[in-house]
C-alpha positions in Angstrom: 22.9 1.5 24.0 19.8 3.4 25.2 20.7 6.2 23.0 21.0 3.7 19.9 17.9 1.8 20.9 15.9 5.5 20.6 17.3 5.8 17.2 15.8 2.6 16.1 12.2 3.4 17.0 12.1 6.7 15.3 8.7 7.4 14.2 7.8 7.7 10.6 7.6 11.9 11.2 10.6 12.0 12.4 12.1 10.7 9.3 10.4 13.0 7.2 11.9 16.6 6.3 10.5 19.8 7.3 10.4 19.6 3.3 7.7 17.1 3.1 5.9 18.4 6.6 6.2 21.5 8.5 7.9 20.9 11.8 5.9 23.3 13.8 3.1 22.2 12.2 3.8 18.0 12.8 4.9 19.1 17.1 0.9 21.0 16.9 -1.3 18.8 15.3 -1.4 15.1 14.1 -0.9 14.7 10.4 -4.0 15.0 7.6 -3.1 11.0 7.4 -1.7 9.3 9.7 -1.0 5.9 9.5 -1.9 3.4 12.8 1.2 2.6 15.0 0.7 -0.8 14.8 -0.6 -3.4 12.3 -1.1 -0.2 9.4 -0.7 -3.0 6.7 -2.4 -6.2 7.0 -2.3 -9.1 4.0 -4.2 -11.4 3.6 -4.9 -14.5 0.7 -8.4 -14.3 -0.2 -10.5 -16.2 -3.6 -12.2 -14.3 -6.0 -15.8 -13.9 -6.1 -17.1 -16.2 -8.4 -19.8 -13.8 -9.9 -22.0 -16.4 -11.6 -19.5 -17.8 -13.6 -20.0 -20.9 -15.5 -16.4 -21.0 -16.3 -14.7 -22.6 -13.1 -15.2 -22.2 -8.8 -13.8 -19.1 -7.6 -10.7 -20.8 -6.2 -9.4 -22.0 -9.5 -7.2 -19.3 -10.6 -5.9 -19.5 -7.2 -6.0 -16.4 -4.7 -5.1 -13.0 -4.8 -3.4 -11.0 -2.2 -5.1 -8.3 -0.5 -3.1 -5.6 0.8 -5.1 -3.3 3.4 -4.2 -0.4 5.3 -5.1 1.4 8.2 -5.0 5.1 8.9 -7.0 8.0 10.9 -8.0 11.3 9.0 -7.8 14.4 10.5 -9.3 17.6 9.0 -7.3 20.8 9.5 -10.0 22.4 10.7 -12.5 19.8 11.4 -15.1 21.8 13.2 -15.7 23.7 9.8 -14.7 21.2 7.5 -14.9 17.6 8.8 -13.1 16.2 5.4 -10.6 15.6 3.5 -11.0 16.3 -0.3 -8.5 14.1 -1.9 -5.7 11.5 -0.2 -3.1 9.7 -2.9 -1.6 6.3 -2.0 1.1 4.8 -3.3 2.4 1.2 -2.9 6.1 -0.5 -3.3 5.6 -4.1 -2.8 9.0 -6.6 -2.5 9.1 -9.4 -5.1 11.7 -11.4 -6.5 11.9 -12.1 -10.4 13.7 -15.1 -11.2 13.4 -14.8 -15.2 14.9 -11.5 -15.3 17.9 -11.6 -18.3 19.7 -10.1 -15.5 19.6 -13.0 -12.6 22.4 -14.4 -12.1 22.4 -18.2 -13.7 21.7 -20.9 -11.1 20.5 -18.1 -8.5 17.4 -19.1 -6.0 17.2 -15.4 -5.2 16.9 -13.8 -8.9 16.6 -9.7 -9.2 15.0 -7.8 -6.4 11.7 -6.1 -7.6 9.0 -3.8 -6.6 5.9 -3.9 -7.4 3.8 -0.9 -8.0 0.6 1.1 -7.6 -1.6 3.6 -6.7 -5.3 4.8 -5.5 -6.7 8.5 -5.2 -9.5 8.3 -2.1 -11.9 10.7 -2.7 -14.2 12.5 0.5 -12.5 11.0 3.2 -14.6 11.8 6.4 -12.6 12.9 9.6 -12.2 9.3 11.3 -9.8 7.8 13.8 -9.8 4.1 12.0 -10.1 4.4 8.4 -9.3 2.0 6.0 -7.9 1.1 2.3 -7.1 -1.5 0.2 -4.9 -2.9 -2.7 -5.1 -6.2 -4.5 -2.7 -8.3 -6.2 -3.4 -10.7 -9.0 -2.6 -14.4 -8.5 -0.8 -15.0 -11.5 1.4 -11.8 -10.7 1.7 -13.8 -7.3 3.4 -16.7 -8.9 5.6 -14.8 -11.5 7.0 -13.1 -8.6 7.3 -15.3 -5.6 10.9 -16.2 -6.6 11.9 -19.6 -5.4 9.4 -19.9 -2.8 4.9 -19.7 -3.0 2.6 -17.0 -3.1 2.9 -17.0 1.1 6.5 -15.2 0.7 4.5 -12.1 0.0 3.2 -12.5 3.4 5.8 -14.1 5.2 9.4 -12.9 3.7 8.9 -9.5 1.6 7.9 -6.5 2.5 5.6 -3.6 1.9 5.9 0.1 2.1 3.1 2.5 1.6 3.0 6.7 1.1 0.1 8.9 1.8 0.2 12.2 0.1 -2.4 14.9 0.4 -2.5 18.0 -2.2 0.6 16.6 -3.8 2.8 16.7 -0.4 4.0 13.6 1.5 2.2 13.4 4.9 2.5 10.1 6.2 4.3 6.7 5.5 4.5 3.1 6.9 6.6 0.2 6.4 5.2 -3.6 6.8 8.6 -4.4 8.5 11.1 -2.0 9.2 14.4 -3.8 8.1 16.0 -0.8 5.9 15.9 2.6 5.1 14.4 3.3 1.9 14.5 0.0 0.4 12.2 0.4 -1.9 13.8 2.5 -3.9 16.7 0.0 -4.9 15.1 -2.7 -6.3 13.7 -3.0 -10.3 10.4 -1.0 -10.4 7.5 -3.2 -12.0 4.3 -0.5 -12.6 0.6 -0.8 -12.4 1.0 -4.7 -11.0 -0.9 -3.7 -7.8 -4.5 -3.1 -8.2 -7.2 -0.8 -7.2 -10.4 -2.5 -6.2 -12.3 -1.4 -9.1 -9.7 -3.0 -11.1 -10.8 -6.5 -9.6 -13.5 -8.5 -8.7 -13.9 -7.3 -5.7 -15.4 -4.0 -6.7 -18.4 -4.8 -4.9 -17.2 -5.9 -1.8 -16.9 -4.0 1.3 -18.1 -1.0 -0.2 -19.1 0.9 3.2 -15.5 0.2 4.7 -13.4 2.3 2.0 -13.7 5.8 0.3 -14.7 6.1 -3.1 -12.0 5.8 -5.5 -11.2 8.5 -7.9 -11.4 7.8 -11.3 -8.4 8.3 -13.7 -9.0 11.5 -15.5 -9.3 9.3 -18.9 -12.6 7.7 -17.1 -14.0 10.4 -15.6 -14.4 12.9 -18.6 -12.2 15.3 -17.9 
């Protein structure tokens, strides 16, 4: 039993291959990213802001999901170089899509889906409690809920999120840990999962995240 119970509580790095993260280098120094032990993804259901608009209160498109995670950065060699250039990170979160041609007829469950995105941080400072964040539309909210509200997103489905640094896998986390790599079964749904200057929170919280990268089409290159 005690042997089983040490498998269960693996650590994130230990499921990773000395593929995706040199094993001398993992036992000698914690990773570039390094996702929070505890509480590394957090949701919660906030309004929009309602940014002068004459067209309806903030709450009447009903609220989006915010997706926030927590990780520490850690330079290589952060008494020369106390950054990090560039950090990618890429979310899979659990949905269920009851119009899919493919559910079965009568089902309350419908198709398993993921929904998907990504954000490139830019000049991430060496830091012990840095932060990110994802949004999620309210209308994808209720295509995707299945047979339940909104709140399953927070209550019943998971999340899973990657960091990768210099195109390399250095970290990732799961919201709850029921499965191993369960996010790669269900239907991929793309670009559903939003950056914050996708949204209209662009202006909010500004000094808690790093500056997004801008896709190459927006930034003139």
């Amino acid at each position: 039993m005690v042997a089983g119970s040490a498998q269960m509580v693996k650590s994130p790095l230990n499921a990773l291959t000395p593929l995706t993260i040199g094993q001398e280098y993992a036992q000698q120094q914690a990773r570039v990213i390094q996702f929070v032990n505890e509480q590394a993804i957090t949701t919660t259901f906030v309004p929009a802001p309602s940014l002068n608009s004459t067209s309806g209160s903030a709450g009447d498109v009903g609220n989006w999901m915010k997706v926030e995670f927590h990780y520490g950065v850690n330079p290589e060699h952060p008494d020369k170089y106390p950054w990090v250039n560039s950090a990618q990170f890429k979310v899979w979160i659990e949905g269920r899509d009851l119009y899919d041609p493919k559910a079965p007829a009568g089902s309350q469950e419908g198709v398993a889906v993921c929904l998907t995105g990504s954000v490139t941080y830019i000049n991430l400072q060496q830091a012990r409690d840095a932060y990110g964040v994802f949004y999620v539309h309210p209308s994808v909210l209720a295509r995707y809920c299945g047979s339940g509200t909104y709140e399953n997103f927070d209550r019943k489905y998971n999340i899973h999120i990657e960091a990768y640094v210099g195109g390399k896998l250095v970290d990732y986390f799961d919201k709850t840990k029921d499965a191993d790599k369960w996010w790669t079964l269900p239907v991929q749904v793309p670009n559903l999962v939003c950056r914050q200057d996708q949204t209209p929170f662009v202006v909010a919280d500004t000094s808690r995240y790093p500056q997004a990268k801008l896709p190459a089409s927006d930034s003139g290159q």
